[in-house]
N, C-alpha and C positions, 0 to 999 in steps of 0.2 A: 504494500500500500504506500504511494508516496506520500510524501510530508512537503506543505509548500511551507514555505520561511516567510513568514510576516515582516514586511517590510522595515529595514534596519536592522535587522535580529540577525542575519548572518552574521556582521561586523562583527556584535557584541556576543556572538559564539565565538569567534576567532579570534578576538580578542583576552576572552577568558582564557585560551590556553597559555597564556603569557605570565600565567597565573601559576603556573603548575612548577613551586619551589620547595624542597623540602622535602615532598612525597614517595619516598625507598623507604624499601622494607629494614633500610637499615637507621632508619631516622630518627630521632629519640623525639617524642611528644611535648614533652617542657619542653623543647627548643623551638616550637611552632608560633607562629602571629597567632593569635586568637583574639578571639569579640566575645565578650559576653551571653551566653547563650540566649536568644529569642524565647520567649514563652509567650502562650495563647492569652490575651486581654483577657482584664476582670470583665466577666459579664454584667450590666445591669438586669436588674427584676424584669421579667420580660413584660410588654406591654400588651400584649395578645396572647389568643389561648395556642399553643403548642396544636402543630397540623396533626393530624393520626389520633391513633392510643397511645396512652404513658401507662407506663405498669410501675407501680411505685417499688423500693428496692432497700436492702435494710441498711447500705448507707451508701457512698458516693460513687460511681465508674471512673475507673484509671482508665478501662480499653474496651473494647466489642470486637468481635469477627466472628463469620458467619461461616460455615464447614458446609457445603451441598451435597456433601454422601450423607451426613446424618441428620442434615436439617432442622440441627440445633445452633443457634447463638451463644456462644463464649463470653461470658461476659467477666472481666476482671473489677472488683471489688478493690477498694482502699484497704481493707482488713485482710487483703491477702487470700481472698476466699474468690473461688471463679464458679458463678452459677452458669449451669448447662440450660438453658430455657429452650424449649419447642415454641417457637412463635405462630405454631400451626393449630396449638391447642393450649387455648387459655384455660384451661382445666386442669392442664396438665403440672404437679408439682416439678419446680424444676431440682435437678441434681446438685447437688454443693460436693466441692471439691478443694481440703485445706491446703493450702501450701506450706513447703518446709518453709518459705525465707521471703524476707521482705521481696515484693515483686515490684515490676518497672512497665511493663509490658506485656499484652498478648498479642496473638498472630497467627497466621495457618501455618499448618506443619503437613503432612503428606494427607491426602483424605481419608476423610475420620478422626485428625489429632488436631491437636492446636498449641501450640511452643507458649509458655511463658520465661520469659529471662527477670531474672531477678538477683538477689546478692548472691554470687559465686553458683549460680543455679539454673540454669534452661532446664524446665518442667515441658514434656510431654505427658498429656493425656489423653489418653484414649476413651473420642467421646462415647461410643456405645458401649461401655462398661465403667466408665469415669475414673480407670485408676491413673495410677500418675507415677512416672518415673523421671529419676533424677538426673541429669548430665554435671558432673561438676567443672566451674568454670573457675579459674584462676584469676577472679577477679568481681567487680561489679558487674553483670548481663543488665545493659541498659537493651537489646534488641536482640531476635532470634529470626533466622530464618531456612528455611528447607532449600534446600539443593535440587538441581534437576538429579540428579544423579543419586539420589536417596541422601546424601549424606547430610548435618545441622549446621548451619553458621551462627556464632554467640558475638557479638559489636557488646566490646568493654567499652567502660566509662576513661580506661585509661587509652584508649586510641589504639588496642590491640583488634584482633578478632579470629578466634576460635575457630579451628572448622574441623568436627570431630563425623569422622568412619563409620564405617556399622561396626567393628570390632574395638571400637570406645577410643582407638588411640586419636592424637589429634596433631593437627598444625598452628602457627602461629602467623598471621599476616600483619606488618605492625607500616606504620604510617601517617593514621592519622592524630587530634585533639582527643576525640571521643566519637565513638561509634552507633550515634543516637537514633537512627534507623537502619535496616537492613529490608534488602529486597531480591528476590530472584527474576532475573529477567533473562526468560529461553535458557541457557548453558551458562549464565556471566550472573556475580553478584555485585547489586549495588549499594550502598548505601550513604547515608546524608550524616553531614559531620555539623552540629550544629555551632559549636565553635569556631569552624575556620569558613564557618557558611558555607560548606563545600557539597559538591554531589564529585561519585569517586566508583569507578568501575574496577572491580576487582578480576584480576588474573589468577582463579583461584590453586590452577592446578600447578599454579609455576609459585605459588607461594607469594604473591608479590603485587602492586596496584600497576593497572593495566593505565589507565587512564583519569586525570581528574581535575573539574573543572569551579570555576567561584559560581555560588547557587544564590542568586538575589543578595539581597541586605542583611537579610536572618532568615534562613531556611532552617525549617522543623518536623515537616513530617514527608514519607515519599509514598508513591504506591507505581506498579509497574501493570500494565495492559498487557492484553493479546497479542501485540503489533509490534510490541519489546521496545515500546517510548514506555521514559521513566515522568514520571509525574509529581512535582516538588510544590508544598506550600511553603513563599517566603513569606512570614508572618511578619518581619519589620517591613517589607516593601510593601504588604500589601498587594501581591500579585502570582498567579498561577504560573509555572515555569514548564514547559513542556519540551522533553529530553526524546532524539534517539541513541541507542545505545549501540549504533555500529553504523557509522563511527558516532561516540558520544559529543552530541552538538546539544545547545539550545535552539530550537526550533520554532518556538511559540512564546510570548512575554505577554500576560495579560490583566490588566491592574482589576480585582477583583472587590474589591473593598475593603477595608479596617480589620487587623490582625484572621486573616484567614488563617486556617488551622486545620485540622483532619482533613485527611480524603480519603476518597474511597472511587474503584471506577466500577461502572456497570459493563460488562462485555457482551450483554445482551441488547441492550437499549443504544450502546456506546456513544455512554454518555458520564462525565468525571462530577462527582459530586464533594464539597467542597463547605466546610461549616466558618461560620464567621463569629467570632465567639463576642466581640465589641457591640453583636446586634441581635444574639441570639436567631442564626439561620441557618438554613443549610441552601445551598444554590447549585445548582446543575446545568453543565457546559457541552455544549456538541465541538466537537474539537475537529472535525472534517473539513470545514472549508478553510485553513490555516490560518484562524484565528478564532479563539475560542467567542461561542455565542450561548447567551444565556437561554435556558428553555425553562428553568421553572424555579421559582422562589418558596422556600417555608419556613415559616416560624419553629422554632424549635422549642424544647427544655432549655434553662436556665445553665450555660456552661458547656456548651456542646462540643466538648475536647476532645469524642471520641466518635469514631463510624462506622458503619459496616454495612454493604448491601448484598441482598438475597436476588441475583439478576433474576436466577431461573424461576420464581417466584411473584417479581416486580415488588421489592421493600426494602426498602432503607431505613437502621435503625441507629438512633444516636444518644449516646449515653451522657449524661449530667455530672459533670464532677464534681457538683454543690448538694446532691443528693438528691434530687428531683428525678431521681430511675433513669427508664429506656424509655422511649422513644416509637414506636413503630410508624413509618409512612408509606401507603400505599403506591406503588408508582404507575398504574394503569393508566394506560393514554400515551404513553411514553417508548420512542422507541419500537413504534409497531404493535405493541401492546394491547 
């Protein structure tokens, strides 16, 4: 599928690479420029009722992700607790699942499991039985992510990143600040370094960073497509960043509104959805004609830090990190729907 380049936006892809200092696996992380890390704006009370159903929640969401083999919702807890919810059956109790250690994140892992990274710990559980096994990480697991290739990638807070075997041994890829998202995209892993503002495609079999480029003003969260474009909220700039990953360019810059924050993409509807936490919303973008176009606007929960959509269903849900639960939104009409 081609990518056309929004006017200007070539430069300032080829210009970012001018960028790329410092980045070998043999680098030491205290020797890096670093910015302050970006975080999601204090929400105000919202002023309207939240679109959907809210399921209330016995206290705030750190994360959401949605699993399509088992059709439950992951929902990570402040208390270190990840409830399993069927959003198909509101009758249904949902599963609780303790964690050994303070957590940071949840995420999909192969189908049927869902990775949480937390202190020195990437949690796999297995959601049609809910048990939970433990990967030990040598360090803080700020982000987990699954391999094409079966194998776990663990992004430390200290700028290393973990990538452990099916027979437990591992490797160490080191280069950047901190490792505050990860993502798999087709064969290649990416992740977003909220420190150096950076987005960074990893060389995982050669141990070593392939490619890596400056991500807005304050980039925070990533998610990757069908099509293997990487997808970056810069929450200081204010604007949706759209990446391909062979070769890793910016492709797309598109000013979104006030501290944008989670995403999430539909690759059914294909369409990137996108929470704005300074207005309590979630907004959703058609990214085909090489500049993103907005298709639909909604009110959210109070705090909407985190996302996740159910393509093959049509739902998007978004969890509260002030305590105000999930979220569910219908997305019929959307997308061929």
């Amino acid at each position: 599928m081609p990518f056309p380049v929004s006017r200007g936006f070539a430069a300032t892809a080829g210009a970012a690479l001018l960028l790329l200092t410092g980045c070998s696996s043999d680098s030491d992380s205290n020797d890096l420029a670093t910015i302050e890390p970006a975080v999601a704006a204090q929400s105000p009370a919202p002023r309207v009722a939240p679109a959907g159903d809210v399921a209330p929640l016995p206290s705030p969401v750190t994360g959401v992700t949605f699993d399509a083999e088992s059709g439950l919702l992951a929902t990570l807890l402040t208390d270190n607790i990840v409830l399993l919810i069927n959003p198909r059956d509101a009758q249904a109790t949902p599963k609780t699942v303790a964690l050994a250690a303070r957590a940071n994140e949840i995420g999909p892992g192969k189908p049927g499991e869902v990775l949480v990274a937390g202190d020195r710990t990437v949690s796999r559980i297995d959601l049609k039985t809910a048990a939970r096994t433990d990967l030990a990480v040598d360090g803080d697991a700020l982000s987990a992510a699954q391999l094409a290739d079966g194998r776990v990638a663990a992004g430390r807070a200290d700028g290393r990143t973990e990538v452990f075997d099916g027979n437990g041994s591992t490797e160490t890829i080191d280069g950047l600040a901190s490792v505050d998202g990860l993502a798999t995209v087709h064969d290649s892993l990416a992740a977003v370094d909220r420190r150096q503002t950076s987005l960074t495609l990893y060389d995982v079999d050669a141990g070593d960073i392939d490619l890596a480029l400056r991500a807005g003003e304050g980039a925070t969260n990533l998610v990757a497509d069908h099509f293997g474009r990487i997808l970056v909220t810069d929450t200081t700039g204010g604007e949706l960043l759209v990446y391909t990953s062979d070769p890793l360019l910016l492709r797309q810059r598109y000013p979104v509104g006030s501290s944008p924050y989670a995403i999430a993409y539909d690759d059914k509807a294909e369409l990137v959805w996108v929470t704005l936490t300074s207005t309590n919303e979630v907004v959703g973008y058609d990214l085909s004609s090489g500049i993103p176009v907005e298709v639909k606007r909604f009110p959210t929960v109070r705090q909407p830090n985190s996302l996740a959509v159910d393509s093959a269903g049509g739902r998007l849900f978004v969890g509260s990190a002030t305590g105000d639960g999930v979220q569910t939104i219908g997305l019929q009409g959307f997308g061929g729907r």
